[in-house]
C-alpha positions as CSV (number, residue, x, y, z in Angstrom):
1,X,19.3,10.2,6.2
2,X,16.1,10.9,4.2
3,X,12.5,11.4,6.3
4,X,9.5,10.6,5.2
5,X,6.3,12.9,6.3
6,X,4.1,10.1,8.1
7,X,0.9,11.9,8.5
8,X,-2.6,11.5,6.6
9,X,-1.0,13.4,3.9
10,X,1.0,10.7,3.1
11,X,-1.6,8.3,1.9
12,X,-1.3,7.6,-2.2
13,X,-4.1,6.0,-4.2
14,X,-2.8,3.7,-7.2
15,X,-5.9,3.3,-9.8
16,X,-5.7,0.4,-12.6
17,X,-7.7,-2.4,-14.3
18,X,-7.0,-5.6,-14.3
19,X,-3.6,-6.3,-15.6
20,X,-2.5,-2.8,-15.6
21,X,0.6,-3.9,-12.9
22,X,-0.9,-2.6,-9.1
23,X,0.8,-6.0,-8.0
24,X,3.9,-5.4,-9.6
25,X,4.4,-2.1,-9.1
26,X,4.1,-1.9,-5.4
27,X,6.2,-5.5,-5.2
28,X,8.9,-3.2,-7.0
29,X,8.1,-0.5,-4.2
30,X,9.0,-2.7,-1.5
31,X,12.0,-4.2,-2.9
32,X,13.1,-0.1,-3.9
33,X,12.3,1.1,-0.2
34,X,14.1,-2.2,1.1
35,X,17.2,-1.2,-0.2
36,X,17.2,2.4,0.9
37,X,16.3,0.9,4.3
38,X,19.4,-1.1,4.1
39,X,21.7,1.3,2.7
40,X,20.6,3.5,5.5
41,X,19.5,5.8,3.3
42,X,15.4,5.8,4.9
43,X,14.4,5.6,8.5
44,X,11.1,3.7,7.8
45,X,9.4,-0.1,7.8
46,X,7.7,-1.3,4.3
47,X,5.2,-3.8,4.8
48,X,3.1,-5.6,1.9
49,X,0.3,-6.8,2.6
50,X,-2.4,-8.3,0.6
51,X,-5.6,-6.8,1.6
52,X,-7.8,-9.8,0.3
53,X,-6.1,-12.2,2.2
54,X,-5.2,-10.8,5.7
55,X,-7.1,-7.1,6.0
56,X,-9.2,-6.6,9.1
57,X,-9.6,-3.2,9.6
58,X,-11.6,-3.7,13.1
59,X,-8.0,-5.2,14.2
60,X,-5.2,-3.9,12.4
61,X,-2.8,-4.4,14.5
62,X,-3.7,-8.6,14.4
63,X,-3.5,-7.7,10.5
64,X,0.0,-6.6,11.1
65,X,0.7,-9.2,13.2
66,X,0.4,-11.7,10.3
67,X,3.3,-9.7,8.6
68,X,5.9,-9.2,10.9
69,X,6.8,-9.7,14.6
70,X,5.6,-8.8,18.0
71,X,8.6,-6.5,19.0
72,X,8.4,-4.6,15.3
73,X,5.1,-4.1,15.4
74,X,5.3,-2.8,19.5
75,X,8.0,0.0,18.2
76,X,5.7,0.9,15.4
77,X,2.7,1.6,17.8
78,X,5.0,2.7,20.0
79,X,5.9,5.8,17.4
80,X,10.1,4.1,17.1
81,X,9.7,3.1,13.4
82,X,7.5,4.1,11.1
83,X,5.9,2.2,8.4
84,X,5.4,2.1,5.0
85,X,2.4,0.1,4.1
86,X,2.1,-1.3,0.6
87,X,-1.3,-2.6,0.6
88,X,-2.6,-4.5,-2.6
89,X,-5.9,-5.2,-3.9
90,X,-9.0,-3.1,-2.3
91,X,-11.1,-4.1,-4.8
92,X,-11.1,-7.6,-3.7
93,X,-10.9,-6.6,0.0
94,X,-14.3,-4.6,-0.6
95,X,-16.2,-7.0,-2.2
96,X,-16.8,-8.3,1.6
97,X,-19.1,-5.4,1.2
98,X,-21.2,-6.1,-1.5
99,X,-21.1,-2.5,-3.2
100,X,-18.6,0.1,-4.5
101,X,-16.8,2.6,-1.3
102,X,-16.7,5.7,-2.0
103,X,-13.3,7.5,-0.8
104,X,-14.8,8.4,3.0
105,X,-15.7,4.5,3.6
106,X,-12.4,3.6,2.7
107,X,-10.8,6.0,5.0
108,X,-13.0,6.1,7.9
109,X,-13.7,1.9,7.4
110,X,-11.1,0.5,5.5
111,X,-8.2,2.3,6.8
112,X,-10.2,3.4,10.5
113,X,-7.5,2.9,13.0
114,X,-6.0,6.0,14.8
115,X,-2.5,3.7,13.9
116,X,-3.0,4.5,10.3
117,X,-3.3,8.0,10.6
118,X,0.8,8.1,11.3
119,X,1.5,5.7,8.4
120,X,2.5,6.2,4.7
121,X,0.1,4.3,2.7
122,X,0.4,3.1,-0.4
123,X,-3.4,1.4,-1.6
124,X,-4.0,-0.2,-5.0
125,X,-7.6,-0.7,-6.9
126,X,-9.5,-1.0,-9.7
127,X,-11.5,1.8,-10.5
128,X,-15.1,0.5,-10.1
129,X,-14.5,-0.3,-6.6
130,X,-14.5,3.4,-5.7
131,X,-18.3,5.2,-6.3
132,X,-17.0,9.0,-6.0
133,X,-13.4,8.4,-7.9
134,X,-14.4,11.1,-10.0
135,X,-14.5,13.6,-7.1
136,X,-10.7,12.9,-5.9
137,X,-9.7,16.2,-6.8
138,X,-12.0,17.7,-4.0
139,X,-11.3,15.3,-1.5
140,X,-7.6,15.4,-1.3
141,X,-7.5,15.7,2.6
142,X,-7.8,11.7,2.0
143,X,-5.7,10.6,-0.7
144,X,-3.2,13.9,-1.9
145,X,-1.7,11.7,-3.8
146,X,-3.6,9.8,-7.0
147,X,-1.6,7.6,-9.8
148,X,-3.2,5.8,-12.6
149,X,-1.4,2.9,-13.8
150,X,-1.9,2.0,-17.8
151,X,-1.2,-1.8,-18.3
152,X,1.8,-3.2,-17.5
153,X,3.1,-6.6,-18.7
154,X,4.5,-9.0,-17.2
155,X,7.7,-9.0,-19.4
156,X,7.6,-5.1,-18.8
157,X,8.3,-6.0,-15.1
158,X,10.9,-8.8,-16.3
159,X,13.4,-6.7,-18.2
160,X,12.9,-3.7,-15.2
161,X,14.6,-6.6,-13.3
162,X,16.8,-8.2,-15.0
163,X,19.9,-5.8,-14.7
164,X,19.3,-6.2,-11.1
165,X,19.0,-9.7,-10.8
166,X,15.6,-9.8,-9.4
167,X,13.7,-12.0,-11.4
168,X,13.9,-14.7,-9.2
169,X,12.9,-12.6,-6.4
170,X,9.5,-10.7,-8.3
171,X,8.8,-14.5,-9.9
172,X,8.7,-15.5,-5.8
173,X,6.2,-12.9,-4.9
């Protein structure tokens, strides 16, 4: 059975403008991790969550809450399963703020829960949210790992699919 390393180290940063497939890409992450989950292949929980909708990160656990139930989210604090959370959209979770982050406010604000700490994370953004995105490099100790996504179309996405039979699931999302 594969392990993940569920540390701080294990935060990823997905970068792209609008229409470049941050949506669809971690929507294909969570229907990839799924199956290894099933197949028993991966000892971990993936969660999607939309951070514009549901994100409150003075109470993360009642943003959990809003994703899956009382006893899942009990082992997870509890240290029995970890997660893997996909969350979408920072940009339009920071606008609450008024002003570009840079990478220590989203860390220390955005992602502030002791919780989090023990959790993959998978973010997505647009670049203009993030002041300092040009120092990544020298802050590593918050996100190692940094992707950025070219545009993706939606029919790219389709015909990923299609020999799975999954259209009708991504068209759902």
């Amino acid at each position: 059975m594969q392990h993940i390393e569920h540390d701080h180290l294990a935060w990823t940063l997905l970068v792209g403008e609008l229409g470049a497939g941050k949506t669809a890409t971690l929507s294909l992450l969570f229907l990839e991790i799924s199956k290894l989950v099933k197949a028993g292949k991966l000892t971990a929980v993936p969660i999607l969550i939309r951070l514009r909708d549901t994100w409150k990160p003075e109470d993360v656990q009642e943003s959990l809450q809003k994703h899956i139930d009382g006893d899942l989210l009990r082992r997870m604090i509890k240290g029995d399963l970890k997660p893997i959370l996909l969350l979408d959209s920072l940009d339009e979770f920071a606008m609450r703020y008024g002003h570009p982050l840079t990478l220590r406010q989203i860390s220390e604000n955005v992602l502030k829960t002791p919780f989090l700490k023990n959790c993959t994370i998978i973010i997505s953004t647009r670049p203009n949210i993030i002041s300092d995105l040009d120092q990544l490099p020298s802050k590593r100790d918050i996100f190692p790992r940094y992707y950025q996504l070219l545009d993706l179309q939606l029919t790219d996405v389709k015909e990923y699919l299609r020999p799975y039979g999954l259209e009708s699931v991504f068209e759902g999302l």
